[in-house]
HTML snippet that shows the backbone in 3Dmol.js (N, CA, C, O; Angstrom):
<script src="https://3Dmol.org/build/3Dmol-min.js"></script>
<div id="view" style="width:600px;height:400px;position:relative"></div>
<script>
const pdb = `
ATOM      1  N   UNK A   1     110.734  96.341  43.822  1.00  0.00           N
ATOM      2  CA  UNK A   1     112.173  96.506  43.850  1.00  0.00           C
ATOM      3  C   UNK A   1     112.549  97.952  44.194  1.00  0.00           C
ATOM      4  O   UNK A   1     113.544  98.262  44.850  1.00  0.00           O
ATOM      5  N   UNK A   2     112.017  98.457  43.891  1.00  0.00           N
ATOM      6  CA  UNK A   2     111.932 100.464  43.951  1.00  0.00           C
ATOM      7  C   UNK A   2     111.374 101.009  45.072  1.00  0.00           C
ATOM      8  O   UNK A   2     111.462 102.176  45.455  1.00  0.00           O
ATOM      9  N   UNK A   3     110.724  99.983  45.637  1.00  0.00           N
ATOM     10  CA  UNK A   3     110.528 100.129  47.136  1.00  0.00           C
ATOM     11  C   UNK A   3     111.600  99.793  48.273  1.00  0.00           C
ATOM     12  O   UNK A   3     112.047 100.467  49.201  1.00  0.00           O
ATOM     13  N   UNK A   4     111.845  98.449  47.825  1.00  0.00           N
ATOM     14  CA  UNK A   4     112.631  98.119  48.943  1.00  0.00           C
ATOM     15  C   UNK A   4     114.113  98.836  48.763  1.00  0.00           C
ATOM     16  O   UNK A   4     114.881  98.924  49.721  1.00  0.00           O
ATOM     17  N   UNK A   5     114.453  99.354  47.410  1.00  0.00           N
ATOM     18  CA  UNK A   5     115.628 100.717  47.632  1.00  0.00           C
ATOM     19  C   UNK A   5     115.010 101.668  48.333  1.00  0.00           C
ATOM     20  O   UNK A   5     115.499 101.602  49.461  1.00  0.00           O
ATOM     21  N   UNK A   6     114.249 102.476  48.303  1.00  0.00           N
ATOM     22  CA  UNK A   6     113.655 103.503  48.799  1.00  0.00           C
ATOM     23  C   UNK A   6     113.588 103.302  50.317  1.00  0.00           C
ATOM     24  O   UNK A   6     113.758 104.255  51.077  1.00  0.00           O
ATOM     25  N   UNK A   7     113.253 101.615  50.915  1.00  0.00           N
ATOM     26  CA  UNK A   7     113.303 101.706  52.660  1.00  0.00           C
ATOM     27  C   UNK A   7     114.071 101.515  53.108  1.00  0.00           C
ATOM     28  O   UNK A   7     114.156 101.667  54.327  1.00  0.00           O
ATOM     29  N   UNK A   8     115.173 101.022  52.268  1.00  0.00           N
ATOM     30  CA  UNK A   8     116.735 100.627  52.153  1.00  0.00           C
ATOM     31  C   UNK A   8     117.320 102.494  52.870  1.00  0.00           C
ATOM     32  O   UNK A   8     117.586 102.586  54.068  1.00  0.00           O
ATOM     33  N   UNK A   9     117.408 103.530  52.107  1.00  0.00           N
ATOM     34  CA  UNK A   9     117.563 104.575  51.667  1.00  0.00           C
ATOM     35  C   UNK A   9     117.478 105.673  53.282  1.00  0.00           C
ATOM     36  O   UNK A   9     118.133 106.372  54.054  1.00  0.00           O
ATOM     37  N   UNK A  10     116.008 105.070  52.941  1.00  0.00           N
ATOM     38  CA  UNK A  10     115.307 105.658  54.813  1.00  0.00           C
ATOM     39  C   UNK A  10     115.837 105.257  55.784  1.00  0.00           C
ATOM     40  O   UNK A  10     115.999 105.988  56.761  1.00  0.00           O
ATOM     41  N   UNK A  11     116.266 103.905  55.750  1.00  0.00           N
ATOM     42  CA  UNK A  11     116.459 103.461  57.255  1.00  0.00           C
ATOM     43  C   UNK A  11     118.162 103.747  57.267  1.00  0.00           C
ATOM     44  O   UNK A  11     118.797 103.447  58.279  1.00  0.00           O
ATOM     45  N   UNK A  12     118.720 104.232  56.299  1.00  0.00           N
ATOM     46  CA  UNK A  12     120.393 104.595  56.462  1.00  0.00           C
ATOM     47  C   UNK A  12     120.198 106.212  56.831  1.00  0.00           C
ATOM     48  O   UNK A  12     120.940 106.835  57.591  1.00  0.00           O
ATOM     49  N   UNK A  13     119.119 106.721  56.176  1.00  0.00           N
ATOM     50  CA  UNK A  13     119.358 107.909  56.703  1.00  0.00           C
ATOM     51  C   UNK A  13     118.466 108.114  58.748  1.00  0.00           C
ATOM     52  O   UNK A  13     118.759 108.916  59.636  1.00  0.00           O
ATOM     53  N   UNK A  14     117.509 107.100  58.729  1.00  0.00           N
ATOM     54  CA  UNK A  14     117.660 107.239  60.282  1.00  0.00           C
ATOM     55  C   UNK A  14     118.539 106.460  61.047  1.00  0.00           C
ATOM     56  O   UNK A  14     118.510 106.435  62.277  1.00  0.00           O
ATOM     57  N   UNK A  15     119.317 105.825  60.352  1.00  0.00           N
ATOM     58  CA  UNK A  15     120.406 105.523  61.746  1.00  0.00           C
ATOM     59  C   UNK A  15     121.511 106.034  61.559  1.00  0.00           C
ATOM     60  O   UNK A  15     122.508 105.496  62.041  1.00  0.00           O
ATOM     61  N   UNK A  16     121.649 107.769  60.447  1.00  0.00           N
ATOM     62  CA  UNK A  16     122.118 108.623  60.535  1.00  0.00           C
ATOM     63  C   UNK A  16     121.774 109.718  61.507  1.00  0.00           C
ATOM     64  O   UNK A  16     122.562 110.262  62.281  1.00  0.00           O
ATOM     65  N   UNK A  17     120.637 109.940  61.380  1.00  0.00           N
ATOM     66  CA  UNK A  17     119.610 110.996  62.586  1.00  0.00           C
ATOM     67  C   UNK A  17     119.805 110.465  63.748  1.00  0.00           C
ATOM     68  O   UNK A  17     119.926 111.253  64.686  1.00  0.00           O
ATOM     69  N   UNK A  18     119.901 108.833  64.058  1.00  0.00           N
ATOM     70  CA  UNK A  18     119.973 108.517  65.540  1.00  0.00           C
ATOM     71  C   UNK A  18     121.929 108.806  65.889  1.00  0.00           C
ATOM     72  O   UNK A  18     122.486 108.993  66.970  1.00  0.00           O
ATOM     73  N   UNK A  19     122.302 108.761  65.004  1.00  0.00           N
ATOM     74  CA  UNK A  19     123.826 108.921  65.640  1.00  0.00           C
ATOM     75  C   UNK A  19     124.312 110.425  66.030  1.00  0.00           C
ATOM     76  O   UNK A  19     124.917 110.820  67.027  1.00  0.00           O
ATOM     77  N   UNK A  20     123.741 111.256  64.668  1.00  0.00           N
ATOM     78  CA  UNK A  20     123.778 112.742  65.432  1.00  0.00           C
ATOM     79  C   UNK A  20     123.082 113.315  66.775  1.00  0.00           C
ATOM     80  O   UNK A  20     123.455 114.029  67.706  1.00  0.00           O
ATOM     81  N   UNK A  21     121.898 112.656  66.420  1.00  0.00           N
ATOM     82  CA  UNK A  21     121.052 112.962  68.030  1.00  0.00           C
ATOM     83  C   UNK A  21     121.769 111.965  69.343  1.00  0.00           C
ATOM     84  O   UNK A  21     121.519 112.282  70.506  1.00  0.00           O
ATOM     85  N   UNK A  22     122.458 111.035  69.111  1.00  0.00           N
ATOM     86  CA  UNK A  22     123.403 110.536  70.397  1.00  0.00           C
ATOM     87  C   UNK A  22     124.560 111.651  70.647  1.00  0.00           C
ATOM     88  O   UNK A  22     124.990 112.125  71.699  1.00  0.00           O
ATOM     89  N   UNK A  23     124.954 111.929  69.089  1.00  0.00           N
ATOM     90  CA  UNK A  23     126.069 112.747  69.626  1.00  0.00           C
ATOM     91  C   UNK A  23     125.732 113.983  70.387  1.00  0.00           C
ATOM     92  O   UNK A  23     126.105 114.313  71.513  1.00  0.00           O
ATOM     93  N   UNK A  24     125.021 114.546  69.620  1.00  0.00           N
ATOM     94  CA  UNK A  24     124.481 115.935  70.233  1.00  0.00           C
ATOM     95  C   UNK A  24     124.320 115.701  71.267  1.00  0.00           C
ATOM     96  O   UNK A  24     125.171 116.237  71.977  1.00  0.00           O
ATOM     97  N   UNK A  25     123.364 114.929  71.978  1.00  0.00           N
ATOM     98  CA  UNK A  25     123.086 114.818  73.713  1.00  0.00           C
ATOM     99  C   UNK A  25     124.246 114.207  74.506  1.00  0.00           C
ATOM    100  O   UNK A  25     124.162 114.096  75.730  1.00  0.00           O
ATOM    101  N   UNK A  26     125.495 113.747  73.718  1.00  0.00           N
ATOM    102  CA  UNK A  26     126.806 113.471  74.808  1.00  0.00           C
ATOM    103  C   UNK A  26     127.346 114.710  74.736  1.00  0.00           C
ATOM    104  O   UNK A  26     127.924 115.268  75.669  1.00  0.00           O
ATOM    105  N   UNK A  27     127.139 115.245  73.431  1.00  0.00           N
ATOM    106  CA  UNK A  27     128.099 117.134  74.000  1.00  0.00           C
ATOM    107  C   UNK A  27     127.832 118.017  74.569  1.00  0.00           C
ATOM    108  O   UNK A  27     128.628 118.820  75.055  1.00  0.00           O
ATOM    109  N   UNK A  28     125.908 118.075  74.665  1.00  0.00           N
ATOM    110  CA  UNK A  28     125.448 118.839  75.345  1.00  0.00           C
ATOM    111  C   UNK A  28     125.414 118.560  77.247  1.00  0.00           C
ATOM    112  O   UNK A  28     124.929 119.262  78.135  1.00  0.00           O
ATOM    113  N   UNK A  29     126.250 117.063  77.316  1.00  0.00           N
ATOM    114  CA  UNK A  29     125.930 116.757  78.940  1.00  0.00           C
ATOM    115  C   UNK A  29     127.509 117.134  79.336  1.00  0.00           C
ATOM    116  O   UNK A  29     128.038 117.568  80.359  1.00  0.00           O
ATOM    117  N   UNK A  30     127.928 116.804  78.199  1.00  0.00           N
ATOM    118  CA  UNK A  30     129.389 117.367  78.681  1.00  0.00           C
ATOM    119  C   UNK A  30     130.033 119.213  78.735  1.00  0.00           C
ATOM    120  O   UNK A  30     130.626 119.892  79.572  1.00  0.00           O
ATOM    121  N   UNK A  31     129.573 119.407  77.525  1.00  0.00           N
ATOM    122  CA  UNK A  31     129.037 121.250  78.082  1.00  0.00           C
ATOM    123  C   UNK A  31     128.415 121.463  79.649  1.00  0.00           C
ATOM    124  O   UNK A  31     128.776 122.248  80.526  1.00  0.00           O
ATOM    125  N   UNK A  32     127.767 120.855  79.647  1.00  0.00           N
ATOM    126  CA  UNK A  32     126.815 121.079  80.803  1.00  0.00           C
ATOM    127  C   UNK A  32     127.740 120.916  82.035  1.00  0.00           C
ATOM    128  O   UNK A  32     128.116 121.769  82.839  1.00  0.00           O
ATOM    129  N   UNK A  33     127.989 119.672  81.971  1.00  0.00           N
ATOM    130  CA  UNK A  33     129.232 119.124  83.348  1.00  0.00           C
ATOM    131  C   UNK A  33     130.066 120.074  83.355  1.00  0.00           C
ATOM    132  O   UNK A  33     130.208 120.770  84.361  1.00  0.00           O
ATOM    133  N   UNK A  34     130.737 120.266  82.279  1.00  0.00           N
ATOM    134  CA  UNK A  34     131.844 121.227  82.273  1.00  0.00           C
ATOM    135  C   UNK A  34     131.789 122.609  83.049  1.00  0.00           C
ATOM    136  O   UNK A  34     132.687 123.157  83.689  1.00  0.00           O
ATOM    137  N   UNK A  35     130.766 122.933  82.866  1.00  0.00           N
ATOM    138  CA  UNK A  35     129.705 124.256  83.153  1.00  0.00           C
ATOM    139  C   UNK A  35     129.548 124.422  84.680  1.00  0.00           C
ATOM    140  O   UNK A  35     129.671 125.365  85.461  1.00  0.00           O
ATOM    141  N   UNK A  36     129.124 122.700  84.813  1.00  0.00           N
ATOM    142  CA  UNK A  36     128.929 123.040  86.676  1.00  0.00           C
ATOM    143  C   UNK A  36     130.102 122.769  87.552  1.00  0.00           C
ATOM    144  O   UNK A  36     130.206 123.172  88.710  1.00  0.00           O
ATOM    145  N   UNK A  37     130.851 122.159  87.000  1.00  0.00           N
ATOM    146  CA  UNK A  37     132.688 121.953  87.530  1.00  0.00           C
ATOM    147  C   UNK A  37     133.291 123.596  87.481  1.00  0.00           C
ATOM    148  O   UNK A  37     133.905 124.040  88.450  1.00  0.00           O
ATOM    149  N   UNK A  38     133.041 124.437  86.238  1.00  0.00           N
ATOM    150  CA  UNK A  38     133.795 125.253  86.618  1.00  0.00           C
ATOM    151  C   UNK A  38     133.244 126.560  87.513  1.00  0.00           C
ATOM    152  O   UNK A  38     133.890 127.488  87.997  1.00  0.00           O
ATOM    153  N   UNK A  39     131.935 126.307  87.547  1.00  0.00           N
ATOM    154  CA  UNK A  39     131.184 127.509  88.044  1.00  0.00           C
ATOM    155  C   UNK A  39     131.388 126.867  90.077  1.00  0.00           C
ATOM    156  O   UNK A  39     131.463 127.575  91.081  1.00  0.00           O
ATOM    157  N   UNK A  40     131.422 125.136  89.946  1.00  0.00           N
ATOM    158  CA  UNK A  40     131.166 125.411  91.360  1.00  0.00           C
ATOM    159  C   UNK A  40     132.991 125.705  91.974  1.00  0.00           C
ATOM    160  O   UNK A  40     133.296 126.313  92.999  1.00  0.00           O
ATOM    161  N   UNK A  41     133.846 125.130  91.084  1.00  0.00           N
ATOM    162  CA  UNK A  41     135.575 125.599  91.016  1.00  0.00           C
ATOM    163  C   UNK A  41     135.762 127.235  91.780  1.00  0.00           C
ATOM    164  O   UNK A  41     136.406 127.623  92.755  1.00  0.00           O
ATOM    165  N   UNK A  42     134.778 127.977  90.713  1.00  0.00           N
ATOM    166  CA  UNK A  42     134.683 129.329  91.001  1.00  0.00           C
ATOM    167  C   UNK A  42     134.207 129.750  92.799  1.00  0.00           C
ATOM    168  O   UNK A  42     134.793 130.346  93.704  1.00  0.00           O
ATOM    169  N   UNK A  43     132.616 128.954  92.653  1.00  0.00           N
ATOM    170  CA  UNK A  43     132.086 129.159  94.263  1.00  0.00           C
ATOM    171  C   UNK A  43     132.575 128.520  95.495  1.00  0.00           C
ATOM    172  O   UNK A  43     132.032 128.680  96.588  1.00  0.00           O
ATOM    173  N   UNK A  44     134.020 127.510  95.211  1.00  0.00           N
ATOM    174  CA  UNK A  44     134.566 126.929  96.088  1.00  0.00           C
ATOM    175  C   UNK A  44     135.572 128.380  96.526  1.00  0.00           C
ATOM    176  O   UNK A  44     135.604 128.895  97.644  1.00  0.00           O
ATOM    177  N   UNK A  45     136.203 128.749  95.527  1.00  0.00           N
ATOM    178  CA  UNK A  45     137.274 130.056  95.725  1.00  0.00           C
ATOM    179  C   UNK A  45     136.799 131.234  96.142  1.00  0.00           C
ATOM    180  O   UNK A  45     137.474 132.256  96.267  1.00  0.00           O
ATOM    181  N   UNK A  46     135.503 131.107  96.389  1.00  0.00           N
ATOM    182  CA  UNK A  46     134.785 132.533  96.458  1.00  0.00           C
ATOM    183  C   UNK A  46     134.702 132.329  98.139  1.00  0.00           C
ATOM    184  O   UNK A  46     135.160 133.007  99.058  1.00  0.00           O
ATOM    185  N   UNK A  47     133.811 130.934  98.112  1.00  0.00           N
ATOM    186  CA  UNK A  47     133.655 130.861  99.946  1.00  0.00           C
ATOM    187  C   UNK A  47     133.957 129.348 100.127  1.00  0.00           C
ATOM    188  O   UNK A  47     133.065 128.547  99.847  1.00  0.00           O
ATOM    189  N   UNK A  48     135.222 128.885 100.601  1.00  0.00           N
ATOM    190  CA  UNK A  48     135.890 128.156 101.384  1.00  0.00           C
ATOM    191  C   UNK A  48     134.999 127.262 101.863  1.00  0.00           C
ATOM    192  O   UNK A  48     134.855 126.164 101.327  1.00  0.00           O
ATOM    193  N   UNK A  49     134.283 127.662 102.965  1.00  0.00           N
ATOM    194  CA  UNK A  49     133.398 127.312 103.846  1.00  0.00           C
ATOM    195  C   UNK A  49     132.704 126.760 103.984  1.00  0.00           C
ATOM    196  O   UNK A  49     132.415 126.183 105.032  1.00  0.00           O
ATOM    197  N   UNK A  50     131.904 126.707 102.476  1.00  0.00           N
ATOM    198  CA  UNK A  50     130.954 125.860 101.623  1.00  0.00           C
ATOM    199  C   UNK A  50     131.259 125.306 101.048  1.00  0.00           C
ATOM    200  O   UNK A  50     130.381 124.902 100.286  1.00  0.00           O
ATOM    201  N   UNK A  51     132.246 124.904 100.871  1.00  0.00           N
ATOM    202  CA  UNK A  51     132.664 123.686  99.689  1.00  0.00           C
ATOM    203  C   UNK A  51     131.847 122.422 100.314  1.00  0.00           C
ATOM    204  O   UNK A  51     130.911 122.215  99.541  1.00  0.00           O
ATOM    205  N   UNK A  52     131.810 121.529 101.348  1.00  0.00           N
ATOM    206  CA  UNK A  52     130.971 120.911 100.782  1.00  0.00           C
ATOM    207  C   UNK A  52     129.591 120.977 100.248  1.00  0.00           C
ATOM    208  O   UNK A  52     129.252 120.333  99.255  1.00  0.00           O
ATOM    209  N   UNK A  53     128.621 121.928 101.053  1.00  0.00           N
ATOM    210  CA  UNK A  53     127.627 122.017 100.055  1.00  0.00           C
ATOM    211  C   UNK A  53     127.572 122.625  99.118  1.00  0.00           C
ATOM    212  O   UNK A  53     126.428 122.941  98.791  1.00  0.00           O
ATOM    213  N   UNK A  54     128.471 122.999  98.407  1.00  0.00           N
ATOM    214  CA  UNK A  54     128.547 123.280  97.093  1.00  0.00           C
ATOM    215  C   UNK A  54     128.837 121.746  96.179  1.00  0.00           C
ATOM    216  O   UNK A  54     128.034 121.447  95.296  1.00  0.00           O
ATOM    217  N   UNK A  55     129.621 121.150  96.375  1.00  0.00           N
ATOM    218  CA  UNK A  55     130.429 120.351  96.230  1.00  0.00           C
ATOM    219  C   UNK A  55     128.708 118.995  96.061  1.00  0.00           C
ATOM    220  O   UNK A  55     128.456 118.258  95.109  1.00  0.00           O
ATOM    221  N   UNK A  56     128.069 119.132  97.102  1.00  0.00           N
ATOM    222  CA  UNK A  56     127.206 118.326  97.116  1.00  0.00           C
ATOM    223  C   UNK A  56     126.049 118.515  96.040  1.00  0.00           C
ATOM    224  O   UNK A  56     125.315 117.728  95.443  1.00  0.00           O
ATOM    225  N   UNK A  57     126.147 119.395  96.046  1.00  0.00           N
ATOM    226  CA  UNK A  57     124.567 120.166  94.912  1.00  0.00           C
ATOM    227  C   UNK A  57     125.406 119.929  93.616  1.00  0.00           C
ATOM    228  O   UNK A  57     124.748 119.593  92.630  1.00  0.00           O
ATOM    229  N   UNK A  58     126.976 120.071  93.441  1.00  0.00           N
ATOM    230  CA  UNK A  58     127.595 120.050  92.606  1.00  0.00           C
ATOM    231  C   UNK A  58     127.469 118.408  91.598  1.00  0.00           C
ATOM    232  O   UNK A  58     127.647 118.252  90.390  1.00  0.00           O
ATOM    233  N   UNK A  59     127.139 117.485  92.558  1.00  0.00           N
ATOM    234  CA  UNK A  59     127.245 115.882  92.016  1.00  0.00           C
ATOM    235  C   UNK A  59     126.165 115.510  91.915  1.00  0.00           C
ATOM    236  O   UNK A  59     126.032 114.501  91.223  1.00  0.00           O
ATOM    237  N   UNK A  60     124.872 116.133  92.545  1.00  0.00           N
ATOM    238  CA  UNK A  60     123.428 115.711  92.464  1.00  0.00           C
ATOM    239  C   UNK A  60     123.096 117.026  90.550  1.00  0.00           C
ATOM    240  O   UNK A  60     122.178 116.620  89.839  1.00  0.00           O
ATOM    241  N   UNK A  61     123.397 117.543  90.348  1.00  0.00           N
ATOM    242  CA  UNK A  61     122.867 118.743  89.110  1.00  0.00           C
ATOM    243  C   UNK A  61     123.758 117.906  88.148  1.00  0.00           C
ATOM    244  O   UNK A  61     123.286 117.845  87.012  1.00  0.00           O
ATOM    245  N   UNK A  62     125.071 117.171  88.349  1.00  0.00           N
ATOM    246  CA  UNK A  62     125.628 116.367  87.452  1.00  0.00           C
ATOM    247  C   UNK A  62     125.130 115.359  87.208  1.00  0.00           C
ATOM    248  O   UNK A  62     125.071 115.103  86.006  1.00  0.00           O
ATOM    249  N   UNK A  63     124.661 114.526  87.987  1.00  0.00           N
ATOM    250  CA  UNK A  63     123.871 113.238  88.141  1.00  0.00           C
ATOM    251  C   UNK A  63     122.594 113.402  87.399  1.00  0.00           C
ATOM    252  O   UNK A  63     122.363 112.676  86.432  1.00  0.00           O
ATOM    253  N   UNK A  64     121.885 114.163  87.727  1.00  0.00           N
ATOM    254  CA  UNK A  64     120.374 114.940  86.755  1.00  0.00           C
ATOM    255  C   UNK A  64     121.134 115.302  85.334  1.00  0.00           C
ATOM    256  O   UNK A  64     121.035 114.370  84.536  1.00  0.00           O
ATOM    257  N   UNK A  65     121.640 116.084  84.987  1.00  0.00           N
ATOM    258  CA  UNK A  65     122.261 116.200  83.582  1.00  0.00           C
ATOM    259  C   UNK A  65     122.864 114.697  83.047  1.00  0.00           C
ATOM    260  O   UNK A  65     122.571 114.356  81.901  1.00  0.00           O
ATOM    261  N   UNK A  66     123.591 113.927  83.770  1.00  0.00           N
ATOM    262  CA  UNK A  66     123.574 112.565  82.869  1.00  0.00           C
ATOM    263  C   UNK A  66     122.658 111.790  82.477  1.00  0.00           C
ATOM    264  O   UNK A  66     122.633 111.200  81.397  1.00  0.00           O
ATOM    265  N   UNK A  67     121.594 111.737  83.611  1.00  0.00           N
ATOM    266  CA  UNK A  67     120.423 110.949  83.714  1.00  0.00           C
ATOM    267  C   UNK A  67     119.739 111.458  82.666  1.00  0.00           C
ATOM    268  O   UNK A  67     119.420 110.588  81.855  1.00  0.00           O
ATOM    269  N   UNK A  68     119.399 112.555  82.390  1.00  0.00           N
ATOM    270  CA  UNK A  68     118.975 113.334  80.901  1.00  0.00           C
ATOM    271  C   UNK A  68     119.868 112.603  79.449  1.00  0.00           C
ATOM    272  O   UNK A  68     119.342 111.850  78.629  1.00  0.00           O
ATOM    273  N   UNK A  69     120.832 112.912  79.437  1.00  0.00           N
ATOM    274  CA  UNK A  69     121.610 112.698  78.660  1.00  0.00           C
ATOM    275  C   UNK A  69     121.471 111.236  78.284  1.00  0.00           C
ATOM    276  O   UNK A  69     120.980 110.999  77.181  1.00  0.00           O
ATOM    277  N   UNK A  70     121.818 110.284  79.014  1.00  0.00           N
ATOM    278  CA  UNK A  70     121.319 108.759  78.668  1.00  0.00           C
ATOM    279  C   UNK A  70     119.914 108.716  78.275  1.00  0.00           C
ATOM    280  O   UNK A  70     119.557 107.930  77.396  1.00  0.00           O
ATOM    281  N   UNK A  71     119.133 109.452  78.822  1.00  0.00           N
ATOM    282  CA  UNK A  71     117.621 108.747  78.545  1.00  0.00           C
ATOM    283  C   UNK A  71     118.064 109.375  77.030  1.00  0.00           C
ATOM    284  O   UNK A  71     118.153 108.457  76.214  1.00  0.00           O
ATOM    285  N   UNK A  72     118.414 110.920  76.354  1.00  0.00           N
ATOM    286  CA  UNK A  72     118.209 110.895  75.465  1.00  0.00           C
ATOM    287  C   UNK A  72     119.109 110.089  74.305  1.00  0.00           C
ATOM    288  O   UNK A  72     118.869 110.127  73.098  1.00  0.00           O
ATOM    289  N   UNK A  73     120.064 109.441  74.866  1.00  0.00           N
ATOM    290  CA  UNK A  73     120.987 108.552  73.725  1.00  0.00           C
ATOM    291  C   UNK A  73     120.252 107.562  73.906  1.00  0.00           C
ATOM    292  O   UNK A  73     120.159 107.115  72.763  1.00  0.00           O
ATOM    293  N   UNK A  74     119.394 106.606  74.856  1.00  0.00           N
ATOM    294  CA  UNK A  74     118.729 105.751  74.723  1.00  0.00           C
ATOM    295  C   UNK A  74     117.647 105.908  73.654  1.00  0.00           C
ATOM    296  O   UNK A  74     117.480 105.188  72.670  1.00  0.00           O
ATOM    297  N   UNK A  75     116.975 106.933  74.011  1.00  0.00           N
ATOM    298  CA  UNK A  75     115.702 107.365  72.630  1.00  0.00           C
ATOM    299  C   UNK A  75     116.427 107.447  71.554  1.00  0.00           C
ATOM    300  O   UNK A  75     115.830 106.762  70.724  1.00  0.00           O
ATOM    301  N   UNK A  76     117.285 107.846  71.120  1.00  0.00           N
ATOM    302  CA  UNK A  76     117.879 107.872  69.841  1.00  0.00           C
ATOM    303  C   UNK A  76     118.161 106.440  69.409  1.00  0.00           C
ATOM    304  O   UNK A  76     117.936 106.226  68.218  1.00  0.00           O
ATOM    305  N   UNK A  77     118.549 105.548  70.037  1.00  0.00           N
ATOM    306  CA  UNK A  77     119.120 104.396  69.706  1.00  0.00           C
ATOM    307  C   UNK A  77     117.902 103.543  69.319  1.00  0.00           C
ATOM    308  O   UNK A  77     117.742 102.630  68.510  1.00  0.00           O
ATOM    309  N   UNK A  78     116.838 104.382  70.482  1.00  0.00           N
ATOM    310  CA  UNK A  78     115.280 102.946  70.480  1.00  0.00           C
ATOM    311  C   UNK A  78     114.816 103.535  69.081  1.00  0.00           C
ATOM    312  O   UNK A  78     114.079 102.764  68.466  1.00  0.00           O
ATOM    313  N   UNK A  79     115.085 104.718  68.460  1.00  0.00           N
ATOM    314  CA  UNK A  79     114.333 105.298  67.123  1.00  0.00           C
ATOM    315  C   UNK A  79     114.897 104.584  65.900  1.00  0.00           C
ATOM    316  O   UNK A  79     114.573 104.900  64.756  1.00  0.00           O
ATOM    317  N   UNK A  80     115.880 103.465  66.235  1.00  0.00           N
ATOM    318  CA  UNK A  80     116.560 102.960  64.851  1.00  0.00           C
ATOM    319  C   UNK A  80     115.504 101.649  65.092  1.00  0.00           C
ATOM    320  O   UNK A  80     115.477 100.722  64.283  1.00  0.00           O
TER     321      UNK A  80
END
`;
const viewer = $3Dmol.createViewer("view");
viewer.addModel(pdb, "pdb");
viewer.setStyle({}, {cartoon: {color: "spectrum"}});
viewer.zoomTo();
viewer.render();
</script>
């Protein structure tokens, strides 16, 4: 009986650990996005000229930062 409280106990506190570790990796992709929106915002105003390849490197470094970001809310979710 003192067991099955005790795995009772554990498994609330890891599908506490898996919800912070989802959260954490949606704020850290959204920091991140945020990060490359305003930096490439900046290198669009700097040189005109390049906006699209800025613009292009801009959606492929976003695309890699989500793709991160899901795999790690997926691992969090597969750890419950």
């Amino acid at each position: 009986m003192i067991a099955f409280a005790l795995l009772e106990a554990v498994l609330e506190i890891a599908k506490f650990g898996a919800a912070i570790g989802a959260g954490i990796a949606a704020i850290g992709a959204g920091l991140g996005i945020g990060k490359i929106g305003a930096s490439a915002m900046e290198a669009i105003a700097r040189q005109p000229e390049a906006t699209s390849n800025i613009r292009t490197n801009m959606i492929v470094v976003a695309a890699l930062i989500e793709g991160a970001a899901f795999f790690a809310i997926i691992i969090c979710f597969l750890c419950l």
